[in-house]
C-alpha positions as CSV (number, residue, x, y, z in Angstrom):
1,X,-144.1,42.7,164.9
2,X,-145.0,39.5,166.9
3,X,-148.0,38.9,168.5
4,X,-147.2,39.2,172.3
5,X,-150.1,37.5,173.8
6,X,-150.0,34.3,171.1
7,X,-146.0,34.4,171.8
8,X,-146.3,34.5,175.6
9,X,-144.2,37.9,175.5
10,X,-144.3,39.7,178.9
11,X,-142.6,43.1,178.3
12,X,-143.9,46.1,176.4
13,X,-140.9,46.9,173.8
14,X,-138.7,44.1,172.3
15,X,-134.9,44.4,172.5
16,X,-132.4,44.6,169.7
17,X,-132.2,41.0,167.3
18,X,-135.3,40.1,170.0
19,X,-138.2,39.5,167.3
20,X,-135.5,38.3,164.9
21,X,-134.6,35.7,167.7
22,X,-138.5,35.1,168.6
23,X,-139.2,34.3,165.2
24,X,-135.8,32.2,163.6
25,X,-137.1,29.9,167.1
26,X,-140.7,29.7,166.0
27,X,-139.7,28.5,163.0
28,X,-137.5,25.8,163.6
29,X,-139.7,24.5,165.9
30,X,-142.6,24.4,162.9
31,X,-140.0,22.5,160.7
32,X,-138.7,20.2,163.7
33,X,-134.9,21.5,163.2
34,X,-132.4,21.8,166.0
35,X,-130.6,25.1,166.8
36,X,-127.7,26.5,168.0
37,X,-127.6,30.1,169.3
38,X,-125.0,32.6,170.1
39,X,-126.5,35.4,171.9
40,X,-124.3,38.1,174.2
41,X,-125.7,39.1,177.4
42,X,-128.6,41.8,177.0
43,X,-130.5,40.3,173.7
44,X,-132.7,38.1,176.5
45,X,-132.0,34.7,175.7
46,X,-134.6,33.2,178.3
47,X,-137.2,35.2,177.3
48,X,-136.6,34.8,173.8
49,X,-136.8,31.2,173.9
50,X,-139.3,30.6,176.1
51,X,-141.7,32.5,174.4
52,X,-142.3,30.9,171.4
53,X,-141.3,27.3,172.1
54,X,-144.0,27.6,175.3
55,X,-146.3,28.6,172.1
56,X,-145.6,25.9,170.1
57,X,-145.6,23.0,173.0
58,X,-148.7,24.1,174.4
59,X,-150.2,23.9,171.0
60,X,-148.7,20.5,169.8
61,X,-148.6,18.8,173.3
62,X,-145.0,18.8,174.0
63,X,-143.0,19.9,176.6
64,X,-140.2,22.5,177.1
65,X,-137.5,20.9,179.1
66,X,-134.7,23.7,180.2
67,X,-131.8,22.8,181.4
68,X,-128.9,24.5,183.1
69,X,-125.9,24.1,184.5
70,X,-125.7,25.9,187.6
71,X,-128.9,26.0,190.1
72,X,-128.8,30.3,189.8
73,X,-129.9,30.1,186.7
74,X,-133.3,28.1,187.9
75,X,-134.1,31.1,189.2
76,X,-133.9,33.2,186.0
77,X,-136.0,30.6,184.3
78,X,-138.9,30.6,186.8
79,X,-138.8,34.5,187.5
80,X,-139.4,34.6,183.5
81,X,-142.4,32.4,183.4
82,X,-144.2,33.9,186.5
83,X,-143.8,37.5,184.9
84,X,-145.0,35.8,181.8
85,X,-148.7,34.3,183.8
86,X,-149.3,37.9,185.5
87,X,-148.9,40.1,182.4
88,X,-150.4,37.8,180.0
89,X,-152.6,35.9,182.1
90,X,-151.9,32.7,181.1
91,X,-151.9,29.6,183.6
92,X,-148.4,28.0,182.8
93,X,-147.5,25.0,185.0
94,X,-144.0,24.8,185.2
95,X,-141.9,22.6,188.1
96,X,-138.1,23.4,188.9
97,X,-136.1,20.4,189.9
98,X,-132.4,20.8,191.1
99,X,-130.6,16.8,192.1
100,X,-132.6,14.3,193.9
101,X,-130.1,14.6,196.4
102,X,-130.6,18.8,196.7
103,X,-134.7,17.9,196.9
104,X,-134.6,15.6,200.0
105,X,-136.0,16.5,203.3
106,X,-133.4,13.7,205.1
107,X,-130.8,15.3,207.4
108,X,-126.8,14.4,207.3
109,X,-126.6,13.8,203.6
110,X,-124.7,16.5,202.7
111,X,-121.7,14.6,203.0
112,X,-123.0,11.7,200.4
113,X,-121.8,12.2,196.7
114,X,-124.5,11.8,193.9
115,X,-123.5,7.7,193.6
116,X,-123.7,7.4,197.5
117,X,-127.1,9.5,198.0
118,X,-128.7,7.3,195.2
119,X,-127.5,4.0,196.8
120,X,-128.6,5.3,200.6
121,X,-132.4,6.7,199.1
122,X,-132.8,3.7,197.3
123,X,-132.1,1.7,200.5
124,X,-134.0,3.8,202.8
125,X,-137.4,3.6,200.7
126,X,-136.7,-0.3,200.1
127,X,-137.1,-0.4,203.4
128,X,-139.8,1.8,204.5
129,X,-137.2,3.6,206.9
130,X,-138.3,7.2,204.7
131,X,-141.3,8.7,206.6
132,X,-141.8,11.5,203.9
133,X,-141.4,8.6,200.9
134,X,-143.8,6.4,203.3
135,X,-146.4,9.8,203.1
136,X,-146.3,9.9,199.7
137,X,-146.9,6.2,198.5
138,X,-150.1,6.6,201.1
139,X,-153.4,6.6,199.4
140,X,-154.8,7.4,203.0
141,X,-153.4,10.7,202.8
142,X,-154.4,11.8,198.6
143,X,-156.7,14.2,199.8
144,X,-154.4,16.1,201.4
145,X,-151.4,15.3,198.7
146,X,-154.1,17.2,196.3
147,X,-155.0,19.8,198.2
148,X,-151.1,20.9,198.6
149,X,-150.3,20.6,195.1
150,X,-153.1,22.6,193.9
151,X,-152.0,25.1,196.2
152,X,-148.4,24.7,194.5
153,X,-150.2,24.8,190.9
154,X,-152.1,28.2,191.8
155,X,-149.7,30.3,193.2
156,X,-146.7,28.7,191.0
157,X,-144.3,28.2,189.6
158,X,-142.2,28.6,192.4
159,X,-138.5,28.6,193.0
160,X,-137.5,24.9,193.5
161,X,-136.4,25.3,197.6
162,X,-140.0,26.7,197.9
163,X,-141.2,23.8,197.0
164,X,-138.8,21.8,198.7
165,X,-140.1,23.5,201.9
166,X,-143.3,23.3,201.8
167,X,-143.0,19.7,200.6
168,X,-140.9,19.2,204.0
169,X,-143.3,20.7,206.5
170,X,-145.8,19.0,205.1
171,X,-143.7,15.4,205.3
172,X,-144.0,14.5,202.3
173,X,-141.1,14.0,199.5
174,X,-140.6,16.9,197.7
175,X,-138.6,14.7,194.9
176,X,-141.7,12.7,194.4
177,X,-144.5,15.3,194.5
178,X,-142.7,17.5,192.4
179,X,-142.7,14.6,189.9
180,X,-146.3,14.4,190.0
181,X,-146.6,17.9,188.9
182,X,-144.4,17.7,186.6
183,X,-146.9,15.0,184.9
184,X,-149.1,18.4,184.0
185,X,-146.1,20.6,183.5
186,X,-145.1,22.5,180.1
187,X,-142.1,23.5,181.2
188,X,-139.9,21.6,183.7
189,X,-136.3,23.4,184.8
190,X,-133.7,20.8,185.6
191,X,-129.8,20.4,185.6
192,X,-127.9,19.1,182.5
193,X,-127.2,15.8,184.8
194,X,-131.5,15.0,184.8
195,X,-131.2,14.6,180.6
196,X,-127.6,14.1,180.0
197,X,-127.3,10.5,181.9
198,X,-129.0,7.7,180.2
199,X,-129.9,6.3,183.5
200,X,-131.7,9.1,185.4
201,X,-133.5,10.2,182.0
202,X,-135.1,7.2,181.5
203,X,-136.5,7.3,184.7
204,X,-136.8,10.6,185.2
205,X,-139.1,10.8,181.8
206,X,-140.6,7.8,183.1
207,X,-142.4,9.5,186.7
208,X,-142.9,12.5,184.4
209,X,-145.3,10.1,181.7
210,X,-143.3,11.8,179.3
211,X,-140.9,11.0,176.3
212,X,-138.2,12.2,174.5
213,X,-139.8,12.3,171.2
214,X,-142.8,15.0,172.6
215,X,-140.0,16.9,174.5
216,X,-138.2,20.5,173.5
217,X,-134.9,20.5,175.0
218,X,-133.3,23.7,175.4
219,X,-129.6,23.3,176.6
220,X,-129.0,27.0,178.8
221,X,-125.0,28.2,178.7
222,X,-124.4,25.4,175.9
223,X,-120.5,26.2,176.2
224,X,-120.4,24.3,178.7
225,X,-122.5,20.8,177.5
226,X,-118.9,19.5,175.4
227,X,-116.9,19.3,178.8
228,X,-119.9,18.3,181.3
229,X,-120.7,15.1,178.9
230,X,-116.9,14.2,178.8
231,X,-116.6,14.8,182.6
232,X,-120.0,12.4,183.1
233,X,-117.9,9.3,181.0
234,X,-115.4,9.4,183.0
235,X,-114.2,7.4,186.0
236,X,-111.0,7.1,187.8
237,X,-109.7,5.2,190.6
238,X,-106.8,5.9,192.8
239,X,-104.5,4.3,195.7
240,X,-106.0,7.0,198.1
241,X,-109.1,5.6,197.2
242,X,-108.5,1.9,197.3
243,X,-106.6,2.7,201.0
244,X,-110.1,3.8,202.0
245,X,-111.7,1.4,200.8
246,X,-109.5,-1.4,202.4
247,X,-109.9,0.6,205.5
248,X,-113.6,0.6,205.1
249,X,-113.5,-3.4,204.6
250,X,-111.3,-3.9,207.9
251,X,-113.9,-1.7,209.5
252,X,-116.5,-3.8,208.6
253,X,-114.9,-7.1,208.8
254,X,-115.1,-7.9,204.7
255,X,-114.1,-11.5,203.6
256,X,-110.5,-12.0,203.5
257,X,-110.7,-12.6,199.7
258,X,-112.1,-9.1,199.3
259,X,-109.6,-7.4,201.2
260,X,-106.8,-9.3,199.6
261,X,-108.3,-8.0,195.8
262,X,-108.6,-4.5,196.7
263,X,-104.8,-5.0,198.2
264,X,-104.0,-6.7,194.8
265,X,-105.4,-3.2,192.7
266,X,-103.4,-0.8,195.0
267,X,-100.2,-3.4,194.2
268,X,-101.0,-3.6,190.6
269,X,-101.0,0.2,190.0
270,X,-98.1,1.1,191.7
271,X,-96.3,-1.7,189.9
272,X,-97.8,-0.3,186.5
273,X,-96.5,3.2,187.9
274,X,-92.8,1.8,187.4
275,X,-93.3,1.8,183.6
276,X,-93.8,5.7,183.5
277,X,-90.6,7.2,182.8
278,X,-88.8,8.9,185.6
279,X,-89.0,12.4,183.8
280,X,-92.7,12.3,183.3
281,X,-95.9,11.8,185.3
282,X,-98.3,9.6,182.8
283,X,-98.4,7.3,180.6
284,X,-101.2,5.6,178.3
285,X,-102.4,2.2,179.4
286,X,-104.5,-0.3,177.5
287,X,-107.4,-2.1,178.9
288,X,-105.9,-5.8,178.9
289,X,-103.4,-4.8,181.0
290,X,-105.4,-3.7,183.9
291,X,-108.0,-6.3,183.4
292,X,-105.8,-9.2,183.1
293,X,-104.1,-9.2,186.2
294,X,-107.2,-9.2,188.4
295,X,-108.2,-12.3,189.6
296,X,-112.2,-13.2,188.9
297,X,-112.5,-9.3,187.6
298,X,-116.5,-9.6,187.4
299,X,-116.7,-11.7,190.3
300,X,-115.1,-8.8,192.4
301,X,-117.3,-6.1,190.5
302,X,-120.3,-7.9,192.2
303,X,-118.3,-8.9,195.7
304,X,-117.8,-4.8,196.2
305,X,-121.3,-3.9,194.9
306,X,-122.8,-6.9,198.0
307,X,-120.4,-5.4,200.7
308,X,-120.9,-1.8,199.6
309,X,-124.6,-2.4,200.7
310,X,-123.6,-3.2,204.4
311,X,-121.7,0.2,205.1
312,X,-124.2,1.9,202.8
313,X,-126.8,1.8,205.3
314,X,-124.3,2.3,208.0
315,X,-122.8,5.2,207.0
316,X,-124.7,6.5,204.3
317,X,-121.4,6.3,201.9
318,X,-118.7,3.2,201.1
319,X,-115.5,3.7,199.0
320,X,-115.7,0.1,198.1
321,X,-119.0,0.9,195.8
322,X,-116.4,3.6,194.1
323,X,-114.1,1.0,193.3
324,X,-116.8,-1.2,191.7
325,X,-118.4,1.3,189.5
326,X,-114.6,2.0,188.5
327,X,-114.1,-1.7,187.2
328,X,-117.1,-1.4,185.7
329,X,-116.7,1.2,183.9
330,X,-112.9,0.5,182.9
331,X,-114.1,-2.3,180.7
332,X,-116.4,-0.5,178.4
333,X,-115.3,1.0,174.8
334,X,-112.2,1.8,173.2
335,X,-113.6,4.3,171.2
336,X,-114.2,7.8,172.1
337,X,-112.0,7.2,175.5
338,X,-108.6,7.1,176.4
339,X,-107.0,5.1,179.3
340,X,-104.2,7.0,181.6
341,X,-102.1,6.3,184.4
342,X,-100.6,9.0,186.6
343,X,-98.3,9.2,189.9
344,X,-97.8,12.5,191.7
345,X,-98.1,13.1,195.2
346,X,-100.3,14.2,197.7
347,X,-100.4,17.3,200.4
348,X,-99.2,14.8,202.9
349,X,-96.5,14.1,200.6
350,X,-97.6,10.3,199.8
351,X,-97.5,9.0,196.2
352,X,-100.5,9.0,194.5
353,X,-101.5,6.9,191.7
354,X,-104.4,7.6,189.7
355,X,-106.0,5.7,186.6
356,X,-108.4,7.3,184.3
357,X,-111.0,6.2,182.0
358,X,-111.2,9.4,180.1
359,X,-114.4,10.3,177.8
360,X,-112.8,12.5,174.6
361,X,-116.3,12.4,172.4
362,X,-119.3,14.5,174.2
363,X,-121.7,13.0,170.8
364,X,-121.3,9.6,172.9
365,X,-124.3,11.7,174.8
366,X,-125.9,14.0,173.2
367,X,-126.3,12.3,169.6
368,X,-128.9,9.7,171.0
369,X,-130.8,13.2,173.0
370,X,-130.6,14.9,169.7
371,X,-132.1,12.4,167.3
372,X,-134.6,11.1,169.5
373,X,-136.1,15.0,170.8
374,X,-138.8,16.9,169.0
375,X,-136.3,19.7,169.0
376,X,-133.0,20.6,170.6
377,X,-132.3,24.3,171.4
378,X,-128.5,25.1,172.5
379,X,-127.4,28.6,173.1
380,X,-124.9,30.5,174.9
381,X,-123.4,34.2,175.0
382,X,-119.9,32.4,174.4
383,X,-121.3,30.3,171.7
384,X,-118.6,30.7,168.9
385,X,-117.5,28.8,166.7
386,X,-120.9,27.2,166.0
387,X,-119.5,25.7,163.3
388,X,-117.5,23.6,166.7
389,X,-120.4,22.9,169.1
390,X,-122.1,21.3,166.1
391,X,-119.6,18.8,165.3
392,X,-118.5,18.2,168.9
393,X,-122.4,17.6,169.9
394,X,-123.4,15.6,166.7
395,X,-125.7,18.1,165.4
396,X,-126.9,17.6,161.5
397,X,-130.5,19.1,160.7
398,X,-129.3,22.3,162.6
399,X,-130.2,26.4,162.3
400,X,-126.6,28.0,163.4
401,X,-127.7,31.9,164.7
402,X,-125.2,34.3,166.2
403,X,-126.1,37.3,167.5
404,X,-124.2,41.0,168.2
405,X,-123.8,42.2,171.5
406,X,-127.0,44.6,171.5
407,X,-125.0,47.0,174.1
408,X,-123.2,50.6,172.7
409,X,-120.3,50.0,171.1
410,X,-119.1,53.1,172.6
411,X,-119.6,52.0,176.1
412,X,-117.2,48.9,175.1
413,X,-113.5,49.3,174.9
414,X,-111.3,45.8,173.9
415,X,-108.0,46.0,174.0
416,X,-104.7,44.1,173.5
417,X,-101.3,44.5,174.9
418,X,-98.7,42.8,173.5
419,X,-94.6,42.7,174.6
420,X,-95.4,40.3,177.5
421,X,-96.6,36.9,177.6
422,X,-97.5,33.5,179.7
423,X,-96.0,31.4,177.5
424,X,-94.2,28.6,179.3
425,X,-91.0,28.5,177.1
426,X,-90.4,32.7,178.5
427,X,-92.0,32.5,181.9
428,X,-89.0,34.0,183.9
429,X,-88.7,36.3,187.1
430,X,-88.1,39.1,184.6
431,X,-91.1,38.8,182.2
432,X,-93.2,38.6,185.9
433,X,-92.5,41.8,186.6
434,X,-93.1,42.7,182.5
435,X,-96.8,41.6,183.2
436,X,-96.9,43.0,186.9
437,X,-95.8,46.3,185.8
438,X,-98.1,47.2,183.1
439,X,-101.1,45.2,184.8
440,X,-100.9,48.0,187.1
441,X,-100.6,50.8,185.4
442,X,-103.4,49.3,183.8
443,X,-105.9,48.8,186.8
444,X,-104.3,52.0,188.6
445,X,-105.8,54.3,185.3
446,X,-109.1,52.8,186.0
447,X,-111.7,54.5,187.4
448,X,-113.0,51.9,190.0
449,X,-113.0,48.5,190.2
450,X,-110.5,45.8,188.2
451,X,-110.6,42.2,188.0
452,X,-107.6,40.7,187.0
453,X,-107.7,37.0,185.4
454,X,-104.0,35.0,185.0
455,X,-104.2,31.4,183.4
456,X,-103.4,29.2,187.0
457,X,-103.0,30.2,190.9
458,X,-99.4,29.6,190.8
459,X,-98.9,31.9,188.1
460,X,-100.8,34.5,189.7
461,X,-99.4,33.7,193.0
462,X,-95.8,34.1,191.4
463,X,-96.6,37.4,190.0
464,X,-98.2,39.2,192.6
465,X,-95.8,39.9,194.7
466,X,-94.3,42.7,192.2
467,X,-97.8,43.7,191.0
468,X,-98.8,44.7,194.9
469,X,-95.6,46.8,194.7
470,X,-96.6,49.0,191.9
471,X,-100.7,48.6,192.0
472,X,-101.9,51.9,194.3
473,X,-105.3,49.8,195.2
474,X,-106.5,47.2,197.6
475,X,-106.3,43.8,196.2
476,X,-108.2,40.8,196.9
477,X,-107.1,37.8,195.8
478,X,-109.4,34.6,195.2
479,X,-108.9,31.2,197.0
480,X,-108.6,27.9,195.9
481,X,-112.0,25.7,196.0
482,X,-114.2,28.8,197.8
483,X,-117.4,27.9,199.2
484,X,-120.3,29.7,197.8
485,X,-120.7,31.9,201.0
486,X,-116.6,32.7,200.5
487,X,-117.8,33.9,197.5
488,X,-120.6,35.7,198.0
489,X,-118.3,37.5,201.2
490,X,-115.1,38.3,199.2
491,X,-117.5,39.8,196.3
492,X,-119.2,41.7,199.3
493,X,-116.4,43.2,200.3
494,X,-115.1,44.1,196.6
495,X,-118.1,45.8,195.6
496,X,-117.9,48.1,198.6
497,X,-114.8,49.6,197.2
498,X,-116.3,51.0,193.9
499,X,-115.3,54.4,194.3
500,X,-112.1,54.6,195.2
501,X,-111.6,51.0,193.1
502,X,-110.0,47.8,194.1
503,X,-108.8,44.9,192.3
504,X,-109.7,41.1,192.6
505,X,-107.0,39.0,191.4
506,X,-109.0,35.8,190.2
507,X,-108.0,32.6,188.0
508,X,-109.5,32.2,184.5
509,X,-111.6,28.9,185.1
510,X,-111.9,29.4,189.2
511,X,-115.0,31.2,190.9
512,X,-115.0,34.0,189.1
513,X,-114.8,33.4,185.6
514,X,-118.0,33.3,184.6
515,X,-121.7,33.3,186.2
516,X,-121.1,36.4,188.3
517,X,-122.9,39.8,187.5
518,X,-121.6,43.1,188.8
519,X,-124.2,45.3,186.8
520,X,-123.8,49.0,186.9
521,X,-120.4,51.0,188.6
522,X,-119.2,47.7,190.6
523,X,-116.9,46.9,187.9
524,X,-115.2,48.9,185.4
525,X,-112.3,46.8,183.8
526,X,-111.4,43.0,183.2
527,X,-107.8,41.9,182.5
528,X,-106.8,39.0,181.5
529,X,-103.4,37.9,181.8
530,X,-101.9,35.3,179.2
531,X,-104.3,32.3,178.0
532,X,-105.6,29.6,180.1
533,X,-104.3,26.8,177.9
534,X,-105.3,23.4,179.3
535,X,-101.8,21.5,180.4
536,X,-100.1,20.2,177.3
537,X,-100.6,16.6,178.7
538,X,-101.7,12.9,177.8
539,X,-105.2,13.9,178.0
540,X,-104.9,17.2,175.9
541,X,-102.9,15.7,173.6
542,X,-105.4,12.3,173.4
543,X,-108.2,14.8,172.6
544,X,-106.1,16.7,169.9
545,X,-105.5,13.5,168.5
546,X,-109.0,12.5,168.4
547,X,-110.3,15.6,166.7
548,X,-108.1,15.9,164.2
549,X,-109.1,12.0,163.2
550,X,-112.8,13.6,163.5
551,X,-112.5,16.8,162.2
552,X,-108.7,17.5,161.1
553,X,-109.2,20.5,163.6
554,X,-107.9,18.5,166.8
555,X,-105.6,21.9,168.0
556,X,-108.1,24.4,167.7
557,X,-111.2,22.1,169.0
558,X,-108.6,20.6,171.7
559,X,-106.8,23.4,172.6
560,X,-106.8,26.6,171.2
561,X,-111.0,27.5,171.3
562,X,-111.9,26.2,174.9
563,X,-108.7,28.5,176.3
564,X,-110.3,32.0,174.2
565,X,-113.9,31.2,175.0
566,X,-113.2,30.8,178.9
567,X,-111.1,34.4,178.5
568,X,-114.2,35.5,176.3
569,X,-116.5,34.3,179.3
570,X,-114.2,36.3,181.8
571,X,-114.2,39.4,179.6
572,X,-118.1,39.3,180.1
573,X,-118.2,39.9,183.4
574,X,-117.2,43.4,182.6
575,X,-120.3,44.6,180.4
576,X,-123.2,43.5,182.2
577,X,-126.5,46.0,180.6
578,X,-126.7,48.5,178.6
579,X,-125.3,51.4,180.5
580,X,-122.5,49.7,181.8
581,X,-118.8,51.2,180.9
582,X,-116.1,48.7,181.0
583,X,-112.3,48.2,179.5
584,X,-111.4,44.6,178.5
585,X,-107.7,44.3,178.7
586,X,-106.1,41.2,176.8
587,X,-102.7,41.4,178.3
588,X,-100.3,38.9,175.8
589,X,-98.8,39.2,172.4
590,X,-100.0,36.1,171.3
591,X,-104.0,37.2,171.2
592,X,-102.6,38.9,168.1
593,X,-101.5,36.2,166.0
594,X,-104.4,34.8,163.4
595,X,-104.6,31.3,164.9
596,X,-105.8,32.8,168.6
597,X,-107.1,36.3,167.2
598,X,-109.7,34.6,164.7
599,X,-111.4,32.9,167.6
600,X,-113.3,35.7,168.9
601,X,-116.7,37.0,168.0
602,X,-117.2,39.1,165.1
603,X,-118.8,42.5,166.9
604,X,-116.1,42.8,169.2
605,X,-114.0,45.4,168.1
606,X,-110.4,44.9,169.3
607,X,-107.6,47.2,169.0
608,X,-103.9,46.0,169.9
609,X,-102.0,48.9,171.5
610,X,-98.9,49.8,173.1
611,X,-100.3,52.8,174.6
612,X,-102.8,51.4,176.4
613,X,-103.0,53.7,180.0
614,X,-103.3,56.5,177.0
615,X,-106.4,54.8,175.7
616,X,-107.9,54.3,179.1
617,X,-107.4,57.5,179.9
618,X,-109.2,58.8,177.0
619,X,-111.9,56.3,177.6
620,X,-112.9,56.8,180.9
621,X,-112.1,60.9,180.9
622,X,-116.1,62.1,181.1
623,X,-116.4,59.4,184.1
């Protein structure tokens, strides 16, 4: 049995695989070797990480730096450590940082992306236009700087917008003060974004006085690191985009020369868009011949960057800085990247040309964290294979740990339901009303409340209309791009319905696929419809390509295991504690051949059935 106190342990009784977990952690930390964990919901991943790396760093002088990728999850961090200083009385310093952009007290920057905020702060403090940055920099005012963080330091840590509004009423920047306690902190909660780009780490770790080589990284939900380090390398440009930004240099009476490049890019694509085949949409393109046809390429790169200044501090934001950091990025490496050009059209019904500099390799990133951190911790309740997430993140002196689900087997029932499927060479008016048919018998023999998860909008959107004929329930059906408050409504107004049961019809990767909990009698079955394949295109078929020259596994790490760990992650949201009592419905044939079947964890227990309603039935009968 661990030692609580020593371990920073906060609760009386230890859960399932908990000391296992506690202790496998401790130990690599002792032997400096990385780890990758797969841990279902209910084991207490935060907990049982934080506890004995905040052991080890406070006795090695290091730092735990947790990182997520969602801002909600901040919250579960920090709840963890303040339980942790009142039941073992231990005075943790611990700062939660969220974007520089999310911490600042300025008004009307919502609008700004994360390039444009960082261009308009540095040119406000440059300046000395930023009364709360102007505060801060003021030795005048220390004594009362100290007196408020000690205040923050005693009754810590505190939720990040706590900070942020103190630090606000205060005038002072809460980006900048939150760096100074941070200087003292053993744990700091940040996004992926804070460690993942090479830029903002450097100086990031730089405010902090601290370096990568003293610093625990723990990477929260690590399913999701591959994609996020792929999506941050890359950059695309399009003629939407260099319309604004012509628009922008009219507006702002640019050189002629400047407007007559950006005219010359929008030119140049379309008349590159005339070598894509009429039946398709994309082709591949090779650097030279974008680059080559622009006159005085890094001439331009710094015309844009000078003129994107101007309406910088104008408007806050410029189009024309977009464009630069495009070019700019278009002419670094071949490997690891693809290059690809695509037409397709608008809302408005205008042609749209896009071209892409597409990251394939996420070990571009993460290697360089990895071998230069004391120790890096990835873990996930989706993490499987590990044997994938190792090779696509660069891991080599690395502890692989998977975990069961430590919740009944008995409350769990995992089924599949084959004689219907999404695939694309079948999908026909008649095999809609297949999957609408027995989708509602399905939710309508459930005792409450259904989500039902199809692979795209239009697919859904194409099937509902039979479904609603046969499904005895309220639907609700989720919307493209929701807001957080749409949300937070629509899953208001679902949860209200959980005795007489509703159903949500939701998208595999949209709002509700993962990151939502509906603990207890809120929901009572997840379905999920076909397999949320990514779109056999240039880019899939550039990253099979690239992982089978890697790892001669290119369809499965490409294709095949992002598709059943985002149904996996949807399943989840079914079985959220220990007395919850969920079905999870996998509604195609095809999750029963090997090649998709193999992908899923080892503890769940599937069963393919043609009898299903018969199953649930039997299930749910002492409800």
């Amino acid at each position: 049995m661990i030692d609580k106190e020593e371990f920073f342990f906060p609760y009386d009784e230890l859960r399932v695989s908990q000391e296992d977990f506690i202790n496998r952690i401790s130990d690599c930390a002792k032997r400096r070797k990385h780890a990758l964990i797969h841990a279902p919901t209910g084991i207490g991943k935060t907990v049982s990480v934080l506890s004995p790396l905040l052991n080890y760093a406070s006795k090695n002088d290091l730092t735990v730096f947790f990182l997520t990728p969602r801002h909600m999850q901040h919250k579960i961090v920090i709840d963890t450590l303040r339980l942790v200083k009142k039941k073992i009385r231990k005075d943790i310093v611990a700062v939660d940082f969220i974007g520089k952009k999310g911490m600042c007290a300025q008004s009307g920057i919502d609008i700004l992306s994360s390039n444009e905020f960082g261009e308009f702060c540095k040119e406000l403090t440059e300046k000395g236009s930023c009364i709360y940055y102007e505060n801060f920099k003021d030795n005048r005012l220390n004594p009362k700087k100290d007196k408020l963080l000690n205040e923050v330091l005693q009754v810590g840590p505190l939720h990040v917008q706590d900070v942020v509004s103190q630090m606000s009423r205060e005038h002072f920047c809460p980006f900048e003060m939150s760096a100074v306690l941070a200087q003292k902190a053993k744990v700091v909660v940040m996004d992926y974004y804070h460690i993942l780009n090479p830029n903002i780490r450097k100086n990031i770790l730089s405010r902090f006085n601290k370096g990568l080589d003293k610093a625990i990284i723990v990477f929260d939900e690590c399913h999701n690191l591959p994609e996020r380090c792929r999506k941050l390398l890359t950059d695309r440009i399009t003629t939407r985009t260099l319309d604004y930004a012509l628009r922008e240099a009219d507006q702002f009476n640019a050189a002629d020369g400047l407007k007559e490049s950006l005219a010359q890019i929008g030119m140049l694509l379309v008349e590159l868009s005339k070598d894509i085949p009429f039946e398709e949409q994309e082709c591949l393109l090779k650097k030279e011949e974008f680059t080559s046809k622009i006159d005085d390429y890094d001439s331009l790169i710094l015309d844009l960057k000078e003129f994107s200044d101007e309406v910088i501090e104008e408007k806050k934001k410029s189009f024309a800085l977009g464009v630069a950091n495009f070019l700019e990025h278009w002419k670094g490496q071949d490997y690891g990247f693809t290059r690809i050009l695509t037409k397709g059209f608008g809302d408005d019904g205008k042609l749209i040309i896009t071209l892409k500099y597409k990251c394939l390799d996420p070990s571009l990133i993460t290697k360089e964290i990895i071998e230069s951190s004391y120790i890096v911790v990835g873990m996930s309740g989706t993490l499987t294979p590990l044997g994938m997430y190792k090779d696509l993140l660069g891991f080599d002196n690395v502890e692989l740990l998977e975990y069961d689900s430590p919740f009944p087997k008995k409350n769990q029932l995992h089924l599949i339901v084959p004689g219907v499927t999404t695939k694309f060479n079948v999908r026909s008016e008649e095999m809609y009303k297949k999957i609408a048919l027995k989708a509602a018998c399905l939710v309508n023999a459930v005792p409450g409340n259904s989500i039902v998860f199809f692979p795209s909008y239009k697919l859904r959107d194409e099937i509902n209309p039979f479904f609603e004929k046969w499904c005895k329930k309220t639907t609700f059906l989720e919307q493209r791009e929701m807001k957080k408050k749409e949300r937070d409504e629509l899953l208001e107004k679902f949860k209200s319905y959980k005795d007489q049961g509703a159903v949500l019809l939701a998208v595999s990767n949209g709002s509700f696929g993962e990151g939502i909990d509906l603990i207890g009698d809120f929901l009572k079955a997840v379905l999920i419809v076909g397999i949320p394949l990514n779109r056999p295109d240039l880019e899939t078929k550039e990253l099979i390509a690239y992982y089978d020259k890697r790892f001669q596994k290119g369809w499965d790490y490409g294709y095949i295991y992002p598709a059943i760990i985002t149904t996996i992650q949807n399943a989840g949201r079914c079985i959220r504690s220990e007395n919850d009592k969920g079905v999870m419905v996998f509604l195609d044939e095809r999750y029963k051949w090997d090649n998709y079947f193999k992908c899923f964890p080892k503890d769940k227990h599937f069963r393919v059935t043609k009898t299903p309603v018969e199953m649930i039935n039997e299930f749910f009968k002492d409800c």
